[in-house]
Z-matrix of the N, CA and C atoms (Angstrom, degrees):
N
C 1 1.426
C 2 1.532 1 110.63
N 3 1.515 2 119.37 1 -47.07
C 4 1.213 3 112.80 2 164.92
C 5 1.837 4 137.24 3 -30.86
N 6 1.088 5 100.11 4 -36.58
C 7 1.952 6 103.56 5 168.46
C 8 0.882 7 79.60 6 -88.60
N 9 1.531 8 161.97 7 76.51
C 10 1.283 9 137.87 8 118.64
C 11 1.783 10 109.72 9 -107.60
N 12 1.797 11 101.18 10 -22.10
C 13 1.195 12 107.24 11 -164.55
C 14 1.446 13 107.33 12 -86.91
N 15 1.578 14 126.87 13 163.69
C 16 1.470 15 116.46 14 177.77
C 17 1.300 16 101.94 15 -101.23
N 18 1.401 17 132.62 16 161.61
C 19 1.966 18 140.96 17 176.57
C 20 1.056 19 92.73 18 -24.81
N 21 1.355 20 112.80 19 161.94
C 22 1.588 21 120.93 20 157.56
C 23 1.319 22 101.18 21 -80.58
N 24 0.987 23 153.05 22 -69.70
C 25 1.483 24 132.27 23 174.18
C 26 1.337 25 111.77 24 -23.95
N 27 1.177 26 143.09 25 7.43
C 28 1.015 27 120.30 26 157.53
C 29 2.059 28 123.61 27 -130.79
N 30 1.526 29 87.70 28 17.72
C 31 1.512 30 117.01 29 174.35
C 32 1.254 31 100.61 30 -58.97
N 33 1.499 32 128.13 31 143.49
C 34 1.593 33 127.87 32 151.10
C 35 1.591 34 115.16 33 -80.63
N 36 1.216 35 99.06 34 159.64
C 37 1.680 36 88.14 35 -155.71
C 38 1.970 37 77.21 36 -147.75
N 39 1.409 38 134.02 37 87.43
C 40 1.404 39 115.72 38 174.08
C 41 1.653 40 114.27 39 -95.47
N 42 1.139 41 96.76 40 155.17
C 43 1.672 42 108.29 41 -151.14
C 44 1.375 43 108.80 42 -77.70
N 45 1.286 44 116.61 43 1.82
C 46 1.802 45 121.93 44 156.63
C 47 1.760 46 92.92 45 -72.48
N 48 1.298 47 135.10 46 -52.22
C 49 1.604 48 111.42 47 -150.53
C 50 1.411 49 93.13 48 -91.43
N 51 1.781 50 125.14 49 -3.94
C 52 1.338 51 103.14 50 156.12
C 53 1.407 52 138.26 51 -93.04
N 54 1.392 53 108.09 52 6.33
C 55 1.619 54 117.20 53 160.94
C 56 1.644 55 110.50 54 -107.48
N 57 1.357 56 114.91 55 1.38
C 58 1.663 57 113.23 56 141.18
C 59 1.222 58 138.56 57 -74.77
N 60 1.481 59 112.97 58 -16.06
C 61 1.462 60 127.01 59 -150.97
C 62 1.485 61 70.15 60 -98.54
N 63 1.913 62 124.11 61 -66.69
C 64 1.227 63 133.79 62 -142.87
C 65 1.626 64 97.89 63 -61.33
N 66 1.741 65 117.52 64 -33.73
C 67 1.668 66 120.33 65 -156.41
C 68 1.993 67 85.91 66 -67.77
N 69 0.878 68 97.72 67 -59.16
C 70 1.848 69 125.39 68 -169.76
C 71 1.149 70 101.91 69 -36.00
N 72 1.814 71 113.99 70 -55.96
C 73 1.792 72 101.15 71 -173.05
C 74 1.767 73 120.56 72 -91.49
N 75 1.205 74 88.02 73 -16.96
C 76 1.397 75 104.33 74 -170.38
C 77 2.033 76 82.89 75 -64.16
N 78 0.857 77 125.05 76 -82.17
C 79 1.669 78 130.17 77 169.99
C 80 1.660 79 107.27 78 -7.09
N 81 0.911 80 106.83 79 -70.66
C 82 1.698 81 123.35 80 -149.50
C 83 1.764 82 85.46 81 -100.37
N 84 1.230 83 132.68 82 -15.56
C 85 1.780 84 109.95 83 -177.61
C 86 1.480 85 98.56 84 -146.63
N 87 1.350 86 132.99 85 -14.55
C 88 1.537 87 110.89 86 174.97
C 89 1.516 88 105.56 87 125.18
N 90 1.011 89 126.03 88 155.58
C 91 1.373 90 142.15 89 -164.03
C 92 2.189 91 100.32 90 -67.13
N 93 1.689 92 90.19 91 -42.69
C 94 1.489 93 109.11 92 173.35
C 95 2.007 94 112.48 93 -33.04
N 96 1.513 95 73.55 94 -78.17
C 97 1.310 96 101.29 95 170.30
C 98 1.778 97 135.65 96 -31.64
N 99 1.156 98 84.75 97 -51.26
C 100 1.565 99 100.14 98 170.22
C 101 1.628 100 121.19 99 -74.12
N 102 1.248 101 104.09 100 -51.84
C 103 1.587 102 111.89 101 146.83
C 104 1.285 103 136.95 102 -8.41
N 105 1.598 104 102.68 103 -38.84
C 106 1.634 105 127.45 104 -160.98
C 107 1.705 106 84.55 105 -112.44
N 108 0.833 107 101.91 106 -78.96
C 109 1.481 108 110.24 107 -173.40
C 110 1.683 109 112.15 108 -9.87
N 111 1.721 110 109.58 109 -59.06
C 112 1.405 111 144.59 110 -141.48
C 113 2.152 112 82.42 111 -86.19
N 114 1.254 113 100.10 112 -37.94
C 115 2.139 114 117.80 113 -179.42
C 116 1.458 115 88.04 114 -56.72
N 117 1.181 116 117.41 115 -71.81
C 118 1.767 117 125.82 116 -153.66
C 119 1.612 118 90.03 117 -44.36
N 120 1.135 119 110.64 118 -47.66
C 121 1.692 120 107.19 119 -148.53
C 122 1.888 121 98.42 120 -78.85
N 123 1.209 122 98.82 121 -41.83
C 124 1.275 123 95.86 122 172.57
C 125 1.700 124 121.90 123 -40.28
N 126 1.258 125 120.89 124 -38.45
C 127 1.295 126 119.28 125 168.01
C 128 1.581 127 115.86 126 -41.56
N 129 0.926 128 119.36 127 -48.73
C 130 1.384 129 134.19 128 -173.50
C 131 1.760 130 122.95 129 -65.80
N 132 1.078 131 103.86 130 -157.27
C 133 1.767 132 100.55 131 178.51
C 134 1.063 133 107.46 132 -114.08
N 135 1.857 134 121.10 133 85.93
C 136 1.501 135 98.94 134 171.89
C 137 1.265 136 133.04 135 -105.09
N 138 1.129 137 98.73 136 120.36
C 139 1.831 138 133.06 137 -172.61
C 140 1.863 139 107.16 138 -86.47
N 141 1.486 140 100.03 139 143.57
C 142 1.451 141 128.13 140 161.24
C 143 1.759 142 105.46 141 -43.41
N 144 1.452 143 133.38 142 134.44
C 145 0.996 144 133.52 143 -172.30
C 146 1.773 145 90.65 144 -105.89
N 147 1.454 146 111.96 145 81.32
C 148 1.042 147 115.64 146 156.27
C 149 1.860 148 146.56 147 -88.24
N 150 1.263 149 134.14 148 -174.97
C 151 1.257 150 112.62 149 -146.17
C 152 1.750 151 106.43 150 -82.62
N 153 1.801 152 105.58 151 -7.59
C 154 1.078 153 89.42 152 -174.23
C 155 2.124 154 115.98 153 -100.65
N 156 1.146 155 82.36 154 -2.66
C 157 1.761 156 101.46 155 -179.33
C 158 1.643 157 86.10 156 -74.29
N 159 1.509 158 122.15 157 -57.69
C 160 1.455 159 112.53 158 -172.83
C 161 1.387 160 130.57 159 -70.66
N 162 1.341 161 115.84 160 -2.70
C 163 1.343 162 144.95 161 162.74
C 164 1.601 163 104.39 162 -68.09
N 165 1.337 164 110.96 163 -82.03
C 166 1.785 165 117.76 164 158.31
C 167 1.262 166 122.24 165 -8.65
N 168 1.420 167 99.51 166 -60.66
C 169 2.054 168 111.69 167 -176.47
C 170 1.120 169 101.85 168 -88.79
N 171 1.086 170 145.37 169 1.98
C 172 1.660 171 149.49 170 154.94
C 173 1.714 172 108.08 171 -44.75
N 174 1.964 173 91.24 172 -73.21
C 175 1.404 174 125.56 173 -149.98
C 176 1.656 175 89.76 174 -78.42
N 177 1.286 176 128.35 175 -24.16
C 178 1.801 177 135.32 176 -163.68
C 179 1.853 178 96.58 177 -77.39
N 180 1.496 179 97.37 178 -48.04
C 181 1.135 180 121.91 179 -153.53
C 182 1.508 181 106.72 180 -74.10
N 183 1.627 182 120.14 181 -26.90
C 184 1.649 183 118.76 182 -167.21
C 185 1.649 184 71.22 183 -105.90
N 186 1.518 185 142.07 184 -29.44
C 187 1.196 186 124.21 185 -170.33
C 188 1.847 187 105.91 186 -45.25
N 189 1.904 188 97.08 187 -68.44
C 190 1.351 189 88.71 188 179.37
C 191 1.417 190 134.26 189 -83.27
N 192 1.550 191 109.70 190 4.85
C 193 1.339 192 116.69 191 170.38
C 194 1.297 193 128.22 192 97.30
N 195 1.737 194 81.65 193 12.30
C 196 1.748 195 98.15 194 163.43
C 197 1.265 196 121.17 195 -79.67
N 198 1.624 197 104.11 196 136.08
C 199 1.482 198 131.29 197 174.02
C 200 1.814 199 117.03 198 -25.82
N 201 1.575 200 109.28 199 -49.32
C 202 1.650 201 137.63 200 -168.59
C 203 1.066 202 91.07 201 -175.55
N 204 1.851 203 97.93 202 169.87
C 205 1.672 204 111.42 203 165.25
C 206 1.544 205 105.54 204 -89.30
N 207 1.463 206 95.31 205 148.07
C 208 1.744 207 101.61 206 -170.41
C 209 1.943 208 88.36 207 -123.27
N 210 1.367 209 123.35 208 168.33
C 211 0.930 210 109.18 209 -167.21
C 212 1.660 211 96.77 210 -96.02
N 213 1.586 212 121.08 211 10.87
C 214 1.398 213 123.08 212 167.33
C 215 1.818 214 106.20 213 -63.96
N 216 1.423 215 115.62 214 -60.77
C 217 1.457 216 130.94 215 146.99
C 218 1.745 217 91.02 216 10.45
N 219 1.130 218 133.71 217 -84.99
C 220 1.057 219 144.82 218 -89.61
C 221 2.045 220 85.39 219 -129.30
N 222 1.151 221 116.60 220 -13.08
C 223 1.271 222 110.22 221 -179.10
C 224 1.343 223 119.13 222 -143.18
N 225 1.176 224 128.86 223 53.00
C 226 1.644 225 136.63 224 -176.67
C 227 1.188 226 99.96 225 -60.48
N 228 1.452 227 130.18 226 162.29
C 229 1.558 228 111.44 227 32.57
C 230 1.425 229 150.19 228 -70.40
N 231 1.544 230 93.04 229 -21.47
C 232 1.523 231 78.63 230 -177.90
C 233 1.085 232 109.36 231 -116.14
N 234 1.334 233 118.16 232 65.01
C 235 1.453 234 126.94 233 -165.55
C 236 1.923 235 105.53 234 -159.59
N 237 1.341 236 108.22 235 129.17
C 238 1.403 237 98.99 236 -166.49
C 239 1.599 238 111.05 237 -59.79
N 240 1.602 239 111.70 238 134.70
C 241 1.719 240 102.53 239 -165.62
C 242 1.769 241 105.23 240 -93.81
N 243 0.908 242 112.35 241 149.28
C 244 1.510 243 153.04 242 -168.20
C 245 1.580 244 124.83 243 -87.98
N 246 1.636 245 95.27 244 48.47
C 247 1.713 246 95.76 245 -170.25
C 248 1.359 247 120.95 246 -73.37
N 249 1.179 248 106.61 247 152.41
C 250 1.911 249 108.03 248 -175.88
C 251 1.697 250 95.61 249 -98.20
């Protein structure tokens, strides 16, 4: 699955699943934690979660038969990936 995915630099990363990721760990692991969390994503492209990206993760999401986009969605490998 990995050659399927593109760099993480070139992952979308929208700034709702990075103040979900941050609400989520900061809870369950510590202010530390979240810190790191909030780093990872920074690698990536983080973009405005606008109406047509959420349109995208709509149509991705009933593609593979996901419930919603979760911000797991959003960072495989071992997780079906989420191209725009």
């Amino acid at each position: 699955m990995a050659e399927h995915l593109p760099e993480q630099a070139d992952w979308l990363i929208p700034t709702m699943v990075q103040f979900e990721l941050a609400k989520w760990q900061k809870r369950a692991a510590g202010e530390d934690k979240a810190d790191e969390v909030i780093a990872l994503t920074q690698v990536c492209q983080v973009v405005p979660l606008d109406t047509e990206i959420a349109r995208v993760m709509a149509e991705v999401c009933a593609t593979h038969k996901q419930p919603r986009p979760t911000p797991l969605s959003l960072r495989p490998p071992r997780h079906t990936p989420c191209r725009f």
